[in-house]
N, C-alpha and C positions, 0 to 999 in steps of 0.2 A: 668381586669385591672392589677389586681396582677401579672399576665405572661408577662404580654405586659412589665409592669416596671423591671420585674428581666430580660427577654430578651433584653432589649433593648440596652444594652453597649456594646453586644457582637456582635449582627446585625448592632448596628450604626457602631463599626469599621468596616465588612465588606462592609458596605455601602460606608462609608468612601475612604476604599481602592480601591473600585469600582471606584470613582466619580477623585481620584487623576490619578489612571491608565488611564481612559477614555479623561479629561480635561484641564488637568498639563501636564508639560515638563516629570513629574513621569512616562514617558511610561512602558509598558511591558517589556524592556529590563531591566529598573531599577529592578525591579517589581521579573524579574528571578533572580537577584544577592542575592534579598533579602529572597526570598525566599529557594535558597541553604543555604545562610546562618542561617536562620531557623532550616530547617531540617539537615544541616549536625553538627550544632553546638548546638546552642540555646536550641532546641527542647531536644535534646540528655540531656543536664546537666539536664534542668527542668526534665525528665522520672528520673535521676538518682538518683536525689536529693530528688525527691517525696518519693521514695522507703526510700532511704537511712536512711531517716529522725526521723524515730520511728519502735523501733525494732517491727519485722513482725512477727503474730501470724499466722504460716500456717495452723494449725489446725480451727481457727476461720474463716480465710478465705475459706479457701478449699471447704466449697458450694457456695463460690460465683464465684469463679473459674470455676468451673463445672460447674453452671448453666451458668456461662459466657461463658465457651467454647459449652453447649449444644445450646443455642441460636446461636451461630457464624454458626455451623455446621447447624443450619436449613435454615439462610441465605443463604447459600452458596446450599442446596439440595434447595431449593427453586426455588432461581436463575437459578441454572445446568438445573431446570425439563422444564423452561418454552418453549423450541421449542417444548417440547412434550405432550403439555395442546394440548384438541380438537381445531381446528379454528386457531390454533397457527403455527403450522408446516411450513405451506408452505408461512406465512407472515412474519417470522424472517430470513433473512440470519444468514450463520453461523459465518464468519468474524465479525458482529454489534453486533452480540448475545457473542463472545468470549470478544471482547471489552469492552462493556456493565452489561455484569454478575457481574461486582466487583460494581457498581453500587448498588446492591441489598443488600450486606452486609459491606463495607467495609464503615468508619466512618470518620468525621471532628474530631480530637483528640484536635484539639484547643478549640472549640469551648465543649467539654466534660470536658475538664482539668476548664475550666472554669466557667463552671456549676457547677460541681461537688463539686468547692470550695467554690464556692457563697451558694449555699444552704447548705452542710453538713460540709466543714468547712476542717480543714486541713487533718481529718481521710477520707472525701472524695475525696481529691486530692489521698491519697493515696491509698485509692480501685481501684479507676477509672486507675490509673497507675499501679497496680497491672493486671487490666481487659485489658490493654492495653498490658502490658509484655507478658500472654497466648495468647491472642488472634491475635495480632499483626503478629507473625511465621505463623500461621494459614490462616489469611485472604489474605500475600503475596502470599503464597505457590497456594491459591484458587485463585488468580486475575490473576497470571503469566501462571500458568496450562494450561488454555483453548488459549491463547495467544502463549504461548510456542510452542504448536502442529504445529501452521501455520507456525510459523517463524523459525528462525535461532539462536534468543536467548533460552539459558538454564534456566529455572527457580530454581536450585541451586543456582549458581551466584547470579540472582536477592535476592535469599532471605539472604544469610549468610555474603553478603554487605550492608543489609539495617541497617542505624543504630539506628533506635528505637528498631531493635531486638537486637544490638548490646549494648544499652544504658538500656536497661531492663533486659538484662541479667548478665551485669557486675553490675548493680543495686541490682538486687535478691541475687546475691551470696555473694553481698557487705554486706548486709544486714543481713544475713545469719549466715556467719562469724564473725559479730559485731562492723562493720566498722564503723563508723560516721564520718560525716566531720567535720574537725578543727574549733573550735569556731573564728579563723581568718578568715579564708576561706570563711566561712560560709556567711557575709552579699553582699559576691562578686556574689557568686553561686545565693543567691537567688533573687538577682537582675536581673541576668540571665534568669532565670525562669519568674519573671514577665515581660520581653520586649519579649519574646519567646510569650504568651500569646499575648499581644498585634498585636504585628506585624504578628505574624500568621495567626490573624483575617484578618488584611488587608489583606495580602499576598491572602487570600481566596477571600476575595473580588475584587482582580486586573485580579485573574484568572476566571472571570466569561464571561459568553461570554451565550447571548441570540440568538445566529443564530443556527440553524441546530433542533431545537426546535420538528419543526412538520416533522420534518424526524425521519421513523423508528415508529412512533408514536405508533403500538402496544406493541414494545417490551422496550417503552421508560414508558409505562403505568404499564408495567408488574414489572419491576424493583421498579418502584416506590413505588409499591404498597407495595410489599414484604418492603420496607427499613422503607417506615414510617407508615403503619398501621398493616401487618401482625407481624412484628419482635415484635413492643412494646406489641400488645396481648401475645404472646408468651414469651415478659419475665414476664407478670404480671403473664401466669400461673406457667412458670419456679420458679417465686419467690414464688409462694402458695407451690407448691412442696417443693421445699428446705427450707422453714420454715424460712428464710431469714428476719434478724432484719431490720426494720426501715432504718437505714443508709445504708447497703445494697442492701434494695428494691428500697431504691430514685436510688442511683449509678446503679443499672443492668438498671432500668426505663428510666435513660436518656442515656445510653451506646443503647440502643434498637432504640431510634426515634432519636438520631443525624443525620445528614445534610451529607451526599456522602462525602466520602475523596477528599479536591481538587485536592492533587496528581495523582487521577486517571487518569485524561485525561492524565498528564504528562505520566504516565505511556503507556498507550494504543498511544501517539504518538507516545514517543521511540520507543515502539517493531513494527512501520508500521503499525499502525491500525488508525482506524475514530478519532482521538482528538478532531477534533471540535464538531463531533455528541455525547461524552463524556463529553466535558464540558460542551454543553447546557443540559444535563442531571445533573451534578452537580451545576449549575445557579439555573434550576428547582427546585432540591433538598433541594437546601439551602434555596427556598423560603418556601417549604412544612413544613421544618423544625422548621416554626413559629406557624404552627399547630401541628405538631405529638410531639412536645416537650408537648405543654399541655395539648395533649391530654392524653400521658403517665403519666404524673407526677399528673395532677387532674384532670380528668376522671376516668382512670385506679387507679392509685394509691393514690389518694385522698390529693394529698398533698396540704394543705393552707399555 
């Protein structure tokens, strides 16, 4: 009951957003406006502002960094190996499998940004955005890769225009240097930050799309698996390794079981690939994501 009630504000606006995109004049057209504005704007301040906010101890952080880039990197061999598991071979195409693979590791940030603050509080906004800075360069570079090969897009490009790497690196270095934002400024930004939150959810919610489900069905099991039961195992042992405090352990623990990036399918349409067979894998995801969240956090990690 306890998960049911801290999940539930961040599901109910996906839900939300669902039921307006599907029912309401809100169509899907609306739905993309808002969504840019999200990600090219919104999104970007709240990464910046996270960071910005209390000077960054890189030394304290620097195992969770590590364990957070060693978890990404397993995601992502994970994902690469699965045409090449026994019985697998000759039931994945390789076009559904390039598509698909980012499904395995790559994360809902909304929906982590949001967590991360509800249970740990403002130091966990700022891991989690931290976790997001490293990792983020990393998991474009691995989504566009396999995608890259087939097509005519560069995955260069794709990655040194995204701007959450863009938002997290002028974040780090702001940070770094001793930057803080203006005690004026400040109640603007972080107002910012909370409707980024919000609407993000929905924006997850509008792009969901239950067709294309039981197509691909092996490679749609494979991914899944990897995103919400193998990862969060792997960061509880990643966190016994690193010796990793408390505040820490929760942040890598929900960074492991979050819900498929909505942007993916976005992505895998752009570059010519299956979107719809991507987004009903992030539908899917989003739903699992009401299990491996508590599975990780009190199962794994005991947290009451």
């Amino acid at each position: 009951m306890h998960y049911a009630q801290l999940l539930f504000p961040d599901f109910s606006l996906i839900l939300i957003g669902y039921l307006l995109c599907r029912h309401t004049a809100l169509n899907r057209p609306v739905w993309q406006s808002v969504e840019a504005l999200v990600y090219f704007f919104l999104f970007p301040v709240l990464l910046f502002q996270s960071i910005v906010r209390t000077p960054l101890d890189l030394r304290a952080t620097s195992s969770l960094m590590i364990a957070g880039l060693a978890l990404g990197l397993t995601g992502i061999a994970l994902a690469y190996l699965i045409p090449y598991l026994p019985g697998l071979r000759r039931r994945i195409g390789q076009r559904d499998h390039a598509a698909s693979a980012q499904i395995g590791f790559r994360f809902n940030s909304f929906i982590g940004l949001a967590l991360a603050e509800r249970l740990v509080g403002a130091q966990g906004l700022q891991l989690i955005a931290v976790l997001i800075g490293v990792c983020v360069p990393l998991f474009n570079v691995a989504a566009v890769w396999p995608m890259a090969r087939h097509g005519e897009r560069g995955f260069v490009g794709e990655v040194v225009r995204n701007p959450l790497i863009i938002a997290t690196a002028s974040g780090l270095i702001a940070n770094l240097v001793g930057f803080s934002i203006p005690a004026w400024l400040a109640p603007t930004v972080s107002r910012i930050g909370m409707a980024s939150i919000a609407l993000g959810l929905m924006v997850a919610g509008a792009g969901l799309q239950a067709r294309t489900l039981t197509q691909g069905l092996p490679l749609g099991l494979s991914v899944l698996t990897i995103r919400h039961l193998l990862l969060p195992i792997a960061a509880w042992l990643l966190a016994q390794a690193f010796r990793l405090g408390a505040p820490e352990t929760v942040v890598l623990l929900i960074f492991s079981a979050l819900p498929a990036s909505s942007s993916s399918y976005v992505l895998a349409a752009r570059m010519g690939y299956n979107g719809p067979y991507v987004a009903g894998l992030v539908t899917l995801s989003t739903v699992l994501g009401v299990l491996s969240l508590p599975f990780a956090l009190g199962v794994l990690g005991g947290v009451k």
